[in-house]
Every structure is written in C-alpha cells, then in structure tokens.
C-alpha positions as CSV (number, residue, x, y, z in Angstrom):
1,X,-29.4,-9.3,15.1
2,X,-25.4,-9.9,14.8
3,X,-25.0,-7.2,17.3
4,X,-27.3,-8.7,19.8
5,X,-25.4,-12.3,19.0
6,X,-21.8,-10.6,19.1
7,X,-22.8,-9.6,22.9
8,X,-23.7,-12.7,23.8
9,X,-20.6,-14.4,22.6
10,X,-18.6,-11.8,24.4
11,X,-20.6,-12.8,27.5
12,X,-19.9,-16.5,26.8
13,X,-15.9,-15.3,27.0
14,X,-15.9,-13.3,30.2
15,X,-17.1,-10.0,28.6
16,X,-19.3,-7.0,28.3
17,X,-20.0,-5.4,25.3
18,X,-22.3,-2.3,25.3
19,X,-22.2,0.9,23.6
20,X,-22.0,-0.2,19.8
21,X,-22.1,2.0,17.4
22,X,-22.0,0.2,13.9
23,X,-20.4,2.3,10.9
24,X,-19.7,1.0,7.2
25,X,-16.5,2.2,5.9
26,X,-16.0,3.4,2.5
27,X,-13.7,0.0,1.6
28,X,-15.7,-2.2,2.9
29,X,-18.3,-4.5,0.6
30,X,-21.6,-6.9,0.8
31,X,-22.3,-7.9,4.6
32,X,-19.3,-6.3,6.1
33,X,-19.9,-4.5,9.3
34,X,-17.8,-2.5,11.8
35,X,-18.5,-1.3,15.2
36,X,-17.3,1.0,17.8
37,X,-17.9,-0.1,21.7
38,X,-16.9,-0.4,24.7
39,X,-15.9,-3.6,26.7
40,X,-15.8,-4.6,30.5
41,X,-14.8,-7.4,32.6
42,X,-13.8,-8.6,35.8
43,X,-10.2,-8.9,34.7
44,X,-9.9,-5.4,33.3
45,X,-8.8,-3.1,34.9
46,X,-11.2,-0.2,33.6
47,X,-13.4,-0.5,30.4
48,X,-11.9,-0.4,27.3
49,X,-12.6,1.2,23.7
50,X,-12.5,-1.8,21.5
51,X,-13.9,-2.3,17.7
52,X,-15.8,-5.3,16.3
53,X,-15.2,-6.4,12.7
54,X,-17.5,-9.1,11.4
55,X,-17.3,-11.2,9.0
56,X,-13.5,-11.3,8.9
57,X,-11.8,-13.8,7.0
58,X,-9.4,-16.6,7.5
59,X,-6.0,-14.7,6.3
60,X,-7.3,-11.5,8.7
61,X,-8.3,-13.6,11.8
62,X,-5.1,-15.9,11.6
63,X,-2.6,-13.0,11.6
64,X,-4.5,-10.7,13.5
65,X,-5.1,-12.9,16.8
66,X,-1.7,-14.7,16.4
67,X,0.1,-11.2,16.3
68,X,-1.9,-10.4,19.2
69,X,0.1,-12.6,21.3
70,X,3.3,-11.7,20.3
71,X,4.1,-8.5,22.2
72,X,7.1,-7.7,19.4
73,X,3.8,-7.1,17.2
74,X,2.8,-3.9,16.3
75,X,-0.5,-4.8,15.8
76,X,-3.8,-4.3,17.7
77,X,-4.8,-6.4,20.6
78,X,-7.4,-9.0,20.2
79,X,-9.5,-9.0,23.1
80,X,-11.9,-11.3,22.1
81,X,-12.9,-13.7,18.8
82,X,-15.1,-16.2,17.4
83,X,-15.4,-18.3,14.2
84,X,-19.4,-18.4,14.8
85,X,-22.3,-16.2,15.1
86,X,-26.0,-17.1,16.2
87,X,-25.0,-20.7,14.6
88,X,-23.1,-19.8,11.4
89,X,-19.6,-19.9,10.4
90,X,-18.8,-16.7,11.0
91,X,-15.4,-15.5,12.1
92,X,-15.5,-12.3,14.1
93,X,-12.9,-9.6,15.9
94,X,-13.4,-7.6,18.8
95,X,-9.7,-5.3,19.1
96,X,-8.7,-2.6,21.0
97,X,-9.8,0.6,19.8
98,X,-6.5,3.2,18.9
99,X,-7.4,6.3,19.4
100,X,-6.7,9.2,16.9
101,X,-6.8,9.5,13.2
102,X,-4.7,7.2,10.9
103,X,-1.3,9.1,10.1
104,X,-1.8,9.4,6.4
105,X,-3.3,12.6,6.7
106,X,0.1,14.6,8.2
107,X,2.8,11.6,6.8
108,X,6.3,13.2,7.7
109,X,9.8,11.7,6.9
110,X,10.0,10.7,9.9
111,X,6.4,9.0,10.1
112,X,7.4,7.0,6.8
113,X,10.1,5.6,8.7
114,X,8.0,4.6,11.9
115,X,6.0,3.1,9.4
116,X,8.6,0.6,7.7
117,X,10.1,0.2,10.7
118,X,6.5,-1.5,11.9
119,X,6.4,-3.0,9.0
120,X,10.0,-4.7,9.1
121,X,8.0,-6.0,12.7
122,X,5.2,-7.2,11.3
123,X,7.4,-8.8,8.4
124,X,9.7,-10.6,11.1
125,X,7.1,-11.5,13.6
126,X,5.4,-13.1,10.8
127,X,8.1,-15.5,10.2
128,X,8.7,-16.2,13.4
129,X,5.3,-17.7,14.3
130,X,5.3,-19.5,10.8
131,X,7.8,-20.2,8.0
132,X,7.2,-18.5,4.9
133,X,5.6,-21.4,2.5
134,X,3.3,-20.9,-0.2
135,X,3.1,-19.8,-4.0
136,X,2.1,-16.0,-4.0
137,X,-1.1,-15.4,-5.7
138,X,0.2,-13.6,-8.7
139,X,-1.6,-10.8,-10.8
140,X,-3.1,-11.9,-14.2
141,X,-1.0,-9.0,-15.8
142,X,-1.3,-10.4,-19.7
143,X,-5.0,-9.4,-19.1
144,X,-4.8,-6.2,-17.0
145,X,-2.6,-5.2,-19.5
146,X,-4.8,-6.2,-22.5
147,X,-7.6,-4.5,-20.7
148,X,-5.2,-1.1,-20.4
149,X,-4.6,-1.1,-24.4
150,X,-8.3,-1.7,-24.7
151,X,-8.9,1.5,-22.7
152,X,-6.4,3.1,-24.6
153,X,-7.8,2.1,-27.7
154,X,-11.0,3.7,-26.7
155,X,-9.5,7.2,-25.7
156,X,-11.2,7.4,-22.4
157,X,-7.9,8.9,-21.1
158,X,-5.6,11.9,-21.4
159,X,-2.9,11.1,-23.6
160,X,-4.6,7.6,-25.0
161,X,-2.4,7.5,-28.1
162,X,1.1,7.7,-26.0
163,X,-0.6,5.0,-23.6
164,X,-0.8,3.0,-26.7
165,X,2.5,3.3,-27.8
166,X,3.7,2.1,-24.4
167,X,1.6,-0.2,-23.3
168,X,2.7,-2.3,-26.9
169,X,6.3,-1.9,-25.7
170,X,5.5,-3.5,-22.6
171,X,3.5,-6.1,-24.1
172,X,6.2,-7.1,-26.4
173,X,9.0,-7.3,-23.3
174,X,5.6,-8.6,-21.1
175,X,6.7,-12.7,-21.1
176,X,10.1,-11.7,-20.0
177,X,9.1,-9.3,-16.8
178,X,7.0,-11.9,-15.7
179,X,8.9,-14.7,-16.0
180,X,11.2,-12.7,-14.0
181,X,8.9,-11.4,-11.2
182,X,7.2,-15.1,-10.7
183,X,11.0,-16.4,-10.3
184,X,11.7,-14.0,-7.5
185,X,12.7,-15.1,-4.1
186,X,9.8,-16.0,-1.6
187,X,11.7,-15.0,1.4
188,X,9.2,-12.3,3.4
189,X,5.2,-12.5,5.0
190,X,4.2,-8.9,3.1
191,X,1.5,-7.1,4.9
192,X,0.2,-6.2,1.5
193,X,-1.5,-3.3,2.1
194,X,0.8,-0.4,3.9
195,X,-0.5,2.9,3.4
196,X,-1.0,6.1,6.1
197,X,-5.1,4.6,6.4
198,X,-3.6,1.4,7.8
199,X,-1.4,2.9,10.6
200,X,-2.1,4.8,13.8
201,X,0.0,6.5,16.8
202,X,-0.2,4.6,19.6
203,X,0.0,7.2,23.1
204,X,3.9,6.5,23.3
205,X,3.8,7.5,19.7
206,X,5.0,3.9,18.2
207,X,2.8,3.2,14.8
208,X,0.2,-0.1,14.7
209,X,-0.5,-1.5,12.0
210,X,-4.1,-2.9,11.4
211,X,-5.8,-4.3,8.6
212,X,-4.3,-7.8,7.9
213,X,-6.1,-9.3,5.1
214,X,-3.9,-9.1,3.1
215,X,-1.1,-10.8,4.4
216,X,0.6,-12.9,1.9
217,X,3.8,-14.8,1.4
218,X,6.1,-13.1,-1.3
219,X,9.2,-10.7,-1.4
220,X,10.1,-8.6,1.1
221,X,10.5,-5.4,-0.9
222,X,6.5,-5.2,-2.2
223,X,5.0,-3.9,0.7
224,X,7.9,-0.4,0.0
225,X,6.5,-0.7,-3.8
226,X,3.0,-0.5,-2.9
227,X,3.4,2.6,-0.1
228,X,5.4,4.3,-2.9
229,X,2.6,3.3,-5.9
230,X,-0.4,4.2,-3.6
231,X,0.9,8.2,-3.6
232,X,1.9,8.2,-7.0
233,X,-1.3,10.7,-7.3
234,X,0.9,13.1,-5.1
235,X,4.5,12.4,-5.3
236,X,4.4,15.0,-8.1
237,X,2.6,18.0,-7.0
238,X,4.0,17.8,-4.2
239,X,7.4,18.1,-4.8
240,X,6.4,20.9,-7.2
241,X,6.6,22.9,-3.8
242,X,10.2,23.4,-3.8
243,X,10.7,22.6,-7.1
244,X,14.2,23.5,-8.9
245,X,13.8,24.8,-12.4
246,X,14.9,21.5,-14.3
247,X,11.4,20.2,-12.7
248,X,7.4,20.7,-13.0
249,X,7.1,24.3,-12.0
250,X,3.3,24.0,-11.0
251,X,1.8,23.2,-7.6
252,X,-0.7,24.7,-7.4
253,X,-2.4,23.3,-11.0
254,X,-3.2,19.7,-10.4
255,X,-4.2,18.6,-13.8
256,X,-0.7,20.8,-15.8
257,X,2.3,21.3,-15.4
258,X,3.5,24.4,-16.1
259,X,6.5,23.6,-17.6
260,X,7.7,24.8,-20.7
261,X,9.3,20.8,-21.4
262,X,6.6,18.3,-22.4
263,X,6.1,15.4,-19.8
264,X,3.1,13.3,-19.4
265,X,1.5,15.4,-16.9
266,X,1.4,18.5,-19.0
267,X,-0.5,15.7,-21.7
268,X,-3.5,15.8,-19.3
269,X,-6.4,17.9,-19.8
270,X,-7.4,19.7,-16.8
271,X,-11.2,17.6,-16.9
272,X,-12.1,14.8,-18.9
273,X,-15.7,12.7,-18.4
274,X,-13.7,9.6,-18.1
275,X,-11.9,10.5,-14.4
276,X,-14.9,9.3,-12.2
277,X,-13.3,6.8,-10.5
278,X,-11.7,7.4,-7.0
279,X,-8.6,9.7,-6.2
280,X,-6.6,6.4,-5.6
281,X,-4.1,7.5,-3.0
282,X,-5.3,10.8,-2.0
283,X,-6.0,9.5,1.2
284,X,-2.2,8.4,1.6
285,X,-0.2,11.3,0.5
286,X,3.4,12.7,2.0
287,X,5.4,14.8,0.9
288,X,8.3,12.4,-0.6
289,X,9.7,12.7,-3.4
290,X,9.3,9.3,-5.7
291,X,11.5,10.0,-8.2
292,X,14.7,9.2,-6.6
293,X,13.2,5.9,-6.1
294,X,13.3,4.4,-9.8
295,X,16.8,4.0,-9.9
296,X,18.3,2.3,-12.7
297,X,20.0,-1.5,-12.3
298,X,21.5,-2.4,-8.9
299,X,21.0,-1.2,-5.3
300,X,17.7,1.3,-5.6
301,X,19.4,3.4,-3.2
302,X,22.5,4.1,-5.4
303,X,24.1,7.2,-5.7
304,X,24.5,8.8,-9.3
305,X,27.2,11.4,-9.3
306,X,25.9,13.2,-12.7
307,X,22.6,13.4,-12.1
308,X,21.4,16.6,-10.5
309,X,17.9,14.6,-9.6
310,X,19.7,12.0,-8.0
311,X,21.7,14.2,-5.6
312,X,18.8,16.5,-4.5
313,X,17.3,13.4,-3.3
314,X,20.4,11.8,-1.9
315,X,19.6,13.0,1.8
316,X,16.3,11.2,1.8
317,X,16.6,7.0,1.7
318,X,14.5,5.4,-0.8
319,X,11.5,4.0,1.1
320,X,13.4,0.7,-0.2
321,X,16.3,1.3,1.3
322,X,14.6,1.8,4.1
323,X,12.7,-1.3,5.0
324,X,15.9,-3.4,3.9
325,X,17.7,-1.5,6.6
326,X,15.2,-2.3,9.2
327,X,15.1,-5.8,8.0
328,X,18.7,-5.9,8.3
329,X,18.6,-4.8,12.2
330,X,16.1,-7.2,12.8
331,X,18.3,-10.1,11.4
332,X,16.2,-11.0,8.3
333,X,17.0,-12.2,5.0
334,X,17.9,-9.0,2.7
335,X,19.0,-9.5,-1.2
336,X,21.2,-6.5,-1.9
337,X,20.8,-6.3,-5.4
338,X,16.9,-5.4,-5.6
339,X,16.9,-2.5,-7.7
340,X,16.0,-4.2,-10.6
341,X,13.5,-6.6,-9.3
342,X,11.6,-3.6,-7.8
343,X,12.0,-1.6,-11.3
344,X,10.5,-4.6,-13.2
345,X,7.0,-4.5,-10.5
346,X,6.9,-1.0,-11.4
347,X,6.6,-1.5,-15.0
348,X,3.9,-3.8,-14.2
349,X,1.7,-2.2,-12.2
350,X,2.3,0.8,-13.6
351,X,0.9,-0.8,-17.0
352,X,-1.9,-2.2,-15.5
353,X,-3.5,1.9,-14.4
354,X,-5.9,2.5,-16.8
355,X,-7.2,-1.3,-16.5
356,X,-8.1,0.1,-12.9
357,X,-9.5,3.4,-13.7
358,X,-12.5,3.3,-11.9
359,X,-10.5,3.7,-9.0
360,X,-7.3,5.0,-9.8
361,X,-8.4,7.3,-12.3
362,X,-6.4,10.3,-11.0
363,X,-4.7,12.3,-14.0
364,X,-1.8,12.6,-11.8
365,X,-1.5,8.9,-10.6
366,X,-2.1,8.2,-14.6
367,X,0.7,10.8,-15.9
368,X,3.1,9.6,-13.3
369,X,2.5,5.5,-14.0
370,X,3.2,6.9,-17.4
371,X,6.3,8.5,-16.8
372,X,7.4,5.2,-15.1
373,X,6.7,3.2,-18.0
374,X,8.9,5.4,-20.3
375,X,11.7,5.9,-17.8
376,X,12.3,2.5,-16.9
377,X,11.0,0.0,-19.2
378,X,14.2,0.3,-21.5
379,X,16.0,-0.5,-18.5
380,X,14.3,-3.9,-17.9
381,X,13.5,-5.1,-21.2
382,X,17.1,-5.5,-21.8
C-alpha cells in the first residue's frame, strides 16, 4: 500500500517511479522500509537509479534535502520528498541511487582521509545553512556505567573481575569527566554516525556521505572518536600483521594474543556463551593503527621522542588530526588543544562496552575498550 501511495506522490511531483524493489536492512527497526527503483521524467535526461526511504524522520529529512541543494555537499541528491503518505504524516525520501558497495569493506589510508575530508564538508556546509544552536543530547553515562559494573558483577564477560576493578576507578573520577565533557565547546554540526557503511565512491571517485539521522549539534572532534571507536574490534588484529616484537604477536588468533606479556586481550577466552551480540564494527574495519591515537595531554597528534609506539605510528596522522586539518582548510573553528577532551570521551565510552554487549560484544572491541580504560584514565582523572 505505501508503495502504490509513494508512486502516486511522485506522479503528483512530475515523476515516475516503477521498478521497486523493497529490501529491510539489518539496522533498520518497526515500520521502516527501503526501496530500490527507478525514476523518469520529462526533465531528466535519462532514467535514474534512485532509493526510497520511508518513514524518515525530522533530523534525516531536514539535513538530507537541505544538503541536497548545496552542491559543496557531499551528500546524495534528493530527487523527490514528502512529509505525507495516503493521508498520514509521513515524511518520505526518494535519493539518487550510488552505485557500488560502501567503502568499509577495502578502507585504505587514503579512503580514511576522503572520508574526513567529506566529513569536514558535511561539518562546514552544515553551518553554513544554519548556526550551530542547541544543547547536545548527552549520554546518561552514571547509568551505562552502573549497568557495565552490573555486568561485571555477573561475570558474563572475559576478564569480569579486572572490568570491575576499572569500571570503580572510573566511577569514582565519573562526576569530574562529565562535568568536563558537558562543558565542552559546541562549535561543530557532527554527522554522528561516520563509518565505511555510511560512505560510497561516487564515479569520479569523491566519497558521499548518506545516512543523516543523526546529525547533531556538538564538538567537532566526535565524529573522528566515533570512526576510531566503531573499529576498535579490528584496530588490534590488524596491526598484528606487521607487528614489531614489543607488540601482540598473533593475527591470526582472534580471541589471544600470543604474547608472552599479559594484556587484556590475552584475558579473553577464545568462546564464552555471553558473546552473542553483534561483531560491532566488523563491518567498518581498516587497517589503522588506533593506538597512536590515545595520546596523552595536549595535541592528539603529538610527537613523543621516547616512545618506540609513538614513532612507528608517526607517518600516519591521527584520524584527529586529520579532520582538524580539513577543518582548518575549510576555515572552521578548530581548538588546538583537544587531546584531552578526546581522551576523556574515550574513557567514557569505553566504560560504557559491556552496558552494550548485545551489540558490541566482540572480545576484541571489549579487550581493546579495556586497554583504553587502563591506559588513559590516570591521565584524565588528574
């Protein structure tokens, strides 16, 4: 029935729609629908590929048809769009169709950067059609965190009783980090949800960013936080690859390290009945190595002379680093002393895994949210 009524409001806009082939995508939920057609019309030159999302809501449909018309964007084209449906309030997309597979699949260096350079777009384009107002909507971390030492408690996961000690240390610094994050500067629209599923190569080979839902007012540098958290899963293993012998030796075991120092990965077992939920960030991988990332105080991309880690890594920019860079070119507004602000979200949400384990029950994402917590909480709670 909502196919049959999205054709006729394309025909009341000029269009035809035929060809639909509806799909449900693993992340979508309830009545959510997606489509793949194709659409024609006088004042097109030959038909076009397009895809129909329904119901979208107000934060997608604003951002997605406003960026539409900016041609600085790189974001799809809106062809045609609605806020009713066979007489309901119901908001509706039809975009042009990319063609290809998202890039997370084969994410290169260089595909990073096209992706926070899009993103430094998307950032920038954002303010310019609308100033930056707005409270963020902030995490409830005092109870995802209560909800991780409950899960801890419980011994569901690999290495529950050095979860436990952690997660108290966090919750005794847990007033001060959040007082901190909440007071950070509002300065940046964040896409809020930049992984490889959420970009595709255009035919010139530029990257599009889709999937605006999630757009949100907030600081610039938590879109970089969330690429690096989502491949957390991976940032270990694969490094392993070429790994020098002060690191995890393993590659090819994805549940130990087989390394003769203990880390939190080598506390995993290699199956446990808790890890059913999802491999959070499979889907995302690349090769990068996170750990030159989690820098101590100051610029995140600061060079540390006696630290072997530090200057293996020092030929690849911190995905940080990055995006400031780009939003430097573009003439935004770039704090440079954000190492410490991005170190204190890391603490957070690395505390709040095992609250999420359904989904990001991964040993690896776990061991490595872990090893964050213990590496850089000192730091922070000072």
């Amino acid at each position: 029935m909502l196919g049959d009524a999205v054709v006729r409001a394309c025909a009341d806009q000029g269009f035809t729609l035929d060809h639909i082939e509806w799909f449900r995508s693993d992340w979508q939920r309830g009545g959510g629908s997606t489509g793949f057609a194709t659409l024609r019309s006088a004042s097109l030159e030959s038909p076009i590929p397009v895809v129909i999302k329904l119901p979208v809501g107000p934060v997608e449909k604003r951002w997605t048809c406003a960026l539409s018309d900016d041609p600085l964007a790189p974001t799809p084209r809106v062809l045609a769009h609605g806020d009713e449906l066979a007489g309901t309030d119901l908001s509706w997309l039809v975009i042009e169709r990319i063609p290809g597979a998202p890039v997370g699949h084969d994410l290169s260096p260089a595909t990073i950067r096209q992706m926070l350079q899009a993103c430094a777009a998307v950032q920038a384009r954002c303010e310019a059609h609308a100033p930056v107002i707005g409270p963020p909507a902030e995490l409830p971390f005092d109870r995802l965190i209560d909800k991780s030492r409950q899960v801890a408690k419980l011994g569901v996961i690999a290495g529950a009783q050095v979860w436990a000690h952690a997660l108290r240390d966090v919750a005794r610094a847990l007033p001060t980090l959040v007082k901190r994050w909440n007071g950070r500067t509002i300065n940046a629209w964040c896409h809020g949800d930049l992984h490889g599923g959420n970009a595709l190569r255009r035919a010139d080979g530029s990257i599009c960013l889709i999937d605006l839902a999630l757009i949100h007012p907030g600081h610039w540098l938590e879109d970089a936080l969330y690429l690096e958290r989502v491949t957390w899963s991976r940032s270990i293993a694969q490094t392993q690859r070429t790994a020098p012998v002060d690191s995890p030796a393993s590659a090819n075991d994805t549940h130990q390290i087989g390394s003769q120092e203990a880390t939190p990965e080598s506390r995993l077992p290699q199956h446990h009945e808790g890890w059913r939920g999802k491999q959070f960030g499979e889907r995302h991988a690349f090769s990068h190595h996170a750990d030159h990332l989690h820098q101590p105080a100051g610029r995140a991309d600061r060079k540390h002379k006696h630290d072997n880690r530090q200057s293996r890594d020092s030929q690849t920019p911190s995905l940080l680093s990055q995006l400031a860079s780009f939003r430097r070119e573009l003439g935004l507004a770039c704090d440079d002393d954000y190492g410490q602000l991005a170190n204190i979200r890391r603490v957070l949400m690395a505390a709040c895994a095992p609250a999420w384990i359904e989904r990001e029950g991964n040993p690896r994402h776990l061991a490595h949210a872990l090893e964050i917590i213990e590496r850089l909480l000192p730091q922070v709670a000072r």
